[in-house]
N, C-alpha and C positions, 0 to 999 in steps of 0.2 A: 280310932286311930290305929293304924297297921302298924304292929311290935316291929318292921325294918326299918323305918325311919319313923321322926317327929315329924310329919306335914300330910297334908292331903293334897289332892289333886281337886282343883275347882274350874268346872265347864265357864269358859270367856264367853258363851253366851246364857244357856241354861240356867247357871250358878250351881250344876246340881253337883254333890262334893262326894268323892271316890277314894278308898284307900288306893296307898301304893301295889301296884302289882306290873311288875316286869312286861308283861302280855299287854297293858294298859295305857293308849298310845295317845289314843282322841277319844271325847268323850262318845258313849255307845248308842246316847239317844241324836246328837246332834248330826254325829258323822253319819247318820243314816241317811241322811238328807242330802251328803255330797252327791256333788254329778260329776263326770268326768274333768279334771284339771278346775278351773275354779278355785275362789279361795277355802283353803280346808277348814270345814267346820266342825266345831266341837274342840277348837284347841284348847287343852289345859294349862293352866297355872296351876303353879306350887305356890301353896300358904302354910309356913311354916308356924309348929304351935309357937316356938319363942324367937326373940330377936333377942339380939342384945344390948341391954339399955345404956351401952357408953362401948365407946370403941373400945377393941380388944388390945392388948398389950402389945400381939404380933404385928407385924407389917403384911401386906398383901398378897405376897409372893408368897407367907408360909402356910403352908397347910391346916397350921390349927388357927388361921384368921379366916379364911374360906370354910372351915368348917362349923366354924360360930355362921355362917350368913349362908351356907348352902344347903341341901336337903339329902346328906352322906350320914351313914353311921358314927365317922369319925375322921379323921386327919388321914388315917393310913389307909383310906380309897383311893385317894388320888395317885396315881403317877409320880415316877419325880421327873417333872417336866415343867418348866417356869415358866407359864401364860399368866399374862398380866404383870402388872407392875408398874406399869410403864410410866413413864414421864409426863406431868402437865405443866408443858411452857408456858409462861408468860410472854408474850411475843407482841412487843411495845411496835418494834417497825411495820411490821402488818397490818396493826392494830392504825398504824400511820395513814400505808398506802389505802385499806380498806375505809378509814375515816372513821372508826372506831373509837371510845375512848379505852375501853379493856379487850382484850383477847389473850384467850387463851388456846393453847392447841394442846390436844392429847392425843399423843402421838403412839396410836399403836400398832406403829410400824416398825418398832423392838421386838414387840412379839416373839416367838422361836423362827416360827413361821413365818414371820412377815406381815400377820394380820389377825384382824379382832378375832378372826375365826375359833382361835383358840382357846379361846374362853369356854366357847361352848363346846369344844370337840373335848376338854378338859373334864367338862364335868360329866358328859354321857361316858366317856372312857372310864372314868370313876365309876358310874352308876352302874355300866356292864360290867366291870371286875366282883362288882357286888354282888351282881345278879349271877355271873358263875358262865357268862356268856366268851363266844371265845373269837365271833366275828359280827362285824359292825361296818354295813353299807351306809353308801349318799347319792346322794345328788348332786351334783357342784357345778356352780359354772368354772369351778377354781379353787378360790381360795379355801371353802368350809371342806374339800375334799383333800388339797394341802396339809389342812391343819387338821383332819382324820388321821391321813396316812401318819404326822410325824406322831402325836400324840401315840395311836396308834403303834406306831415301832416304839416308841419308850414305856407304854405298857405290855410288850410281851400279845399285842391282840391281831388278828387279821385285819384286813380292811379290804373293801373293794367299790368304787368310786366308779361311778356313772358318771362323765361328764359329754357334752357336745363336743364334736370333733373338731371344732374352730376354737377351740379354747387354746390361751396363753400358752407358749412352748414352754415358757420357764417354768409355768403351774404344774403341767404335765410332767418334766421332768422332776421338781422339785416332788410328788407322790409317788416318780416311779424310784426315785434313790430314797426314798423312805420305805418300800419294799412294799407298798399297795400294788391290788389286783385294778388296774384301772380298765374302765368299758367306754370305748370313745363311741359315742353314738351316733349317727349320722341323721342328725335331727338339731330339736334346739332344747334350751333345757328347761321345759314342760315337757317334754318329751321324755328326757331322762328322770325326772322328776315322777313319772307315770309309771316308767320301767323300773324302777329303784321300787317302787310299792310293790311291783305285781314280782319280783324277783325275792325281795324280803319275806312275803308272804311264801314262795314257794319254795326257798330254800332254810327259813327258819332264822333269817338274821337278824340281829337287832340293828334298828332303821335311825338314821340320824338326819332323817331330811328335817332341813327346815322347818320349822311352825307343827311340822306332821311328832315330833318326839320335843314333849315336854319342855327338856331340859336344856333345849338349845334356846331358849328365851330366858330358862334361870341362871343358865350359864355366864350369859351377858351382859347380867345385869351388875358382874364384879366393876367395870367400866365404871359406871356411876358410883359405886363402891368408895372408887381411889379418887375417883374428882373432887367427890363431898369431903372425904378424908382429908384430902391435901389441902381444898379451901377452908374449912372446920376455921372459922366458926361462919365464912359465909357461904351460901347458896348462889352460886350463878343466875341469872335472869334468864338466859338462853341456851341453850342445849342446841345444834346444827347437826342433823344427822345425814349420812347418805342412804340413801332407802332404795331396796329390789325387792326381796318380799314382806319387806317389812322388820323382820326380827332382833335385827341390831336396835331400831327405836323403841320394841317393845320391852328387849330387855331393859336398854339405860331406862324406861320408864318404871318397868318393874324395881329398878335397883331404889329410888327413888322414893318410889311410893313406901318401898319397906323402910325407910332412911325415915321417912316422914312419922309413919305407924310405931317406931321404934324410937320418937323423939331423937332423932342424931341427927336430923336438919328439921329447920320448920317451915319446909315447901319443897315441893314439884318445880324445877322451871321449867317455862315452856319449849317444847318442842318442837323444831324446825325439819322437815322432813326435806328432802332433796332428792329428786328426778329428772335423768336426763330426760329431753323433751319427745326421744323415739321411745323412749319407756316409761310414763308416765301413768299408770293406770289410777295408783293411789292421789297421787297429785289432782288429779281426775276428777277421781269422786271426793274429795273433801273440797276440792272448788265448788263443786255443785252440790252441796250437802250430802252427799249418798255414805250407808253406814255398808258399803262394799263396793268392789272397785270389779268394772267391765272390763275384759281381759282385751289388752290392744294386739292384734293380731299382728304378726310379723315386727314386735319390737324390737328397737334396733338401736344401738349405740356403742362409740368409742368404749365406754366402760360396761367394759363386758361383765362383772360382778353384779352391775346394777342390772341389766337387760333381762327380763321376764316379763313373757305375756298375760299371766296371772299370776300377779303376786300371792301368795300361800300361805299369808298374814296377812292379808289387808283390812278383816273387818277389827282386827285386834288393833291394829297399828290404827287405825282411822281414830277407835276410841279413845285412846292414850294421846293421840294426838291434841281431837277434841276437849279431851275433862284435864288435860296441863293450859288450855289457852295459847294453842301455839299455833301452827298453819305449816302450808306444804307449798313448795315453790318448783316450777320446774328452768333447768340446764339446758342451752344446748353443748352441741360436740365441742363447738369450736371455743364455746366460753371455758369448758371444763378443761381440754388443752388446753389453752392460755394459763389459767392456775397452776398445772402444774411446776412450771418454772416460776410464778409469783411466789406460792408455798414455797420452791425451796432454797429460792436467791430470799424471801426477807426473813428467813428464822430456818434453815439449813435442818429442812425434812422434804424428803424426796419421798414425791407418790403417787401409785398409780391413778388412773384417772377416776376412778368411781372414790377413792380416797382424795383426792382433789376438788371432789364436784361440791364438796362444801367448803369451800373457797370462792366458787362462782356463787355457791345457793343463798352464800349468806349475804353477798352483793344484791343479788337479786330478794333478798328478804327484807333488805334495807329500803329499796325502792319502792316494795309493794307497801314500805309501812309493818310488814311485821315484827320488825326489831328497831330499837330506838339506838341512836348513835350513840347516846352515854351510857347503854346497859353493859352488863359484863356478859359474855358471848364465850363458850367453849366451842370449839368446832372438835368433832371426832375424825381424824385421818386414821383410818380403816386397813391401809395395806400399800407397802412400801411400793414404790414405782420399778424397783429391779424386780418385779412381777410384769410387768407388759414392759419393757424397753423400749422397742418401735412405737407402743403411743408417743411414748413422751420424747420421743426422738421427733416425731413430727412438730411439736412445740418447739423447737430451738432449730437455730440453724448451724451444722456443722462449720466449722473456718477452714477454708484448701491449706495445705502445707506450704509454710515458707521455707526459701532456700536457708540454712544454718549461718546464718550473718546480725550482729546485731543491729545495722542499717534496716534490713528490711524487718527487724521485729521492731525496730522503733516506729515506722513506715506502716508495718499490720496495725500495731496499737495508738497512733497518732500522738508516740512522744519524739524528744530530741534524742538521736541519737550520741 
């Protein structure tokens, strides 16, 4: 075990177990085998030596309750910057219209940032303070490069974000008033996802892409953390995740699994994965048994967060998917619009679409049979919808302006005046 932290690194395919060392991204025998884009192999998991065998005294938000469950020297890694926490609704009307008999939402579109991202950009900003590092790139279609940059401005660190140059105006501005260096690429984002490697390698920065660093899968598994916590003493039946490379499902499974290992729940629930239907790749291959997903060329969707042609977790996410007992459904555009005015007219949470699309997934989860109508159901809403505006503008229809009379506002809204 390496004297900087209590945990090792364990190859997700190999199994083979690595101390901590900063330089040490993906495992060394697996990733030799990568080929250009494709899902990255040799991704690590953190196995920490201890858990702790009863919840901690703190609440989620403090630093010495992430530090009991995360893989830091101590509390005073982290930032002060409050990712996580968030709220899980009970939300009886949804639970109506969806024909439900439980639902719950966890809503982490509180976030600082607006979205789960920060979970994980939370703990790598931790882990580079550690490590004595002073800049830290991405890849983003958005949100993980968001919640870089602000993370990032509250620790004192650089940041510089690769994202596609069709990305969200609001995302873009929300990392440039955080004071990242952002690289709008004129490509899509496998493309920047490509450039983010071969950039980190030749400038020396510590890399936070997706699936490719560690701790952007440990980081997210706080999420499940506060679910179990809040439910304590039950375990939900279903988990509804939105999925593009994967990594938000692999953490809540990670979180889980350690929950389970640590006696603080006794189960995994199953996990629902969700793909829109122009970006489906993982959906793909867990339809058709495959333990990796074929990269769908020119993927395309409404939610831009979800959209990758090779997801860069998919053989991790396929198996966590598999050994919880759960399945993967796909979206289209227009059903995941629709949700997002359902989400926020019956339990008043506004969100973007790829945060939405498990609102549609879990309709569509209900139909295939992978969820039963009396299980209890958490759906994860990932990032607030004041992230894409014009999606969810196309869901609703504006009302023209009436003249300042209350005749004609009775007349608009079909009462007596």
């Amino acid at each position: 075990m390496d004297p900087m932290g209590d945990f090792v690194f364990r190859c997700s395919e190999c199994r083979q177990e690595y101390a901590e060392d900063p330089a040490l991204l993906v495992c060394p025998t697996c990733s030799a085998r990568q080929g250009p884009g494709g899902s990255t192999r040799g991704v690590l998991e953190v196995e920490l030596a201890d858990l702790p065998g009863r919840w901690p005294d703190h609440g989620p938000s403090d630093s010495r309750f992430l530090a009991e469950f995360l893989p830091v020297r101590g509390p005073g890694s982290f930032p002060t910057y409050p990712a996580g926490d968030t709220p899980l609704l009970p939300s009886p009307r949804l639970a109506t219209r969806l024909g439900v008999d439980s639902l719950w939402i966890k809503d982490d579109t509180r976030n600082p940032s607006g979205s789960t991202k920060d979970r994980a950009s939370l703990l790598v900003a931790a882990k580079a303070r550690e490590y004595g590092l002073e800049t830290i790139a991405a890849a983003s279609t958005g949100n993980a490069g968001t919640a870089l940059a602000a993370v990032g401005a509250a620790a004192g660190l650089q940041t510089v974000v690769f994202v596609p140059a069709t990305a969200p105006e609001a995302k873009l501005v929300q990392m440039l008033s955080y004071g990242a260096r952002v690289v709008p690429v004129d490509g899509t984002y496998d493309e920047a996802f490509e450039l983010c490697l071969a950039a980190c390698r030749q400038f020396g920065w510590y890399n936070r892409n997706t699936a490719f660093n560690p701790f952007t899968i440990e980081g997210k598994k706080t999420a499940a953390l506060e679910i179990a916590r809040t439910m304590d003493p039950v375990t939900p039946d279903v988990v509804v995740v939105p999925v593009g490379d994967g990594v938000i499902l692999a953490g809540v499974a990670k979180g889980f699994v350690d929950l389970e290992a640590a006696g603080l729940t006794d189960r995994v629930p199953r996990l629902v994965a969700v793909q829109p239907e122009g970006s489906a790749a993982i959906a793909h291959a867990w339809a058709v048994g495959s333990d990796d997903a074929t990269p769908v060329s020119g993927a395309h969707s409404v939610a831009d967060s979800l959209t990758v042609e090779a997801p860069r977790n998919a053989r991790l996410c396929l198996r966590q998917v598999r050994d919880s007992g759960g399945g993967a459904v796909t979206v289209s555009d227009a059903d995941i619009l629709a949700a997002i005015p359902t989400l926020a007219s019956h339990c008043g949470v506004f969100a973007e679409p790829a945060a939405a699309a498990t609102v549609a997934g879990l309709e569509a989860a209900l139909d295939a049979g992978l969820v039963e109508r009396n299980e209890s159901v958490v759906l994860l809403v990932t990032g607030t919808g004041l992230k894409d505006v014009p999606a969810a503008a196309r869901a609703v229809r504006r009302p023209e302006p009436v003249e300042p009379s209350l005749e004609r506002v009775a007349l608009r809204l079909g009462l007596q005046a």
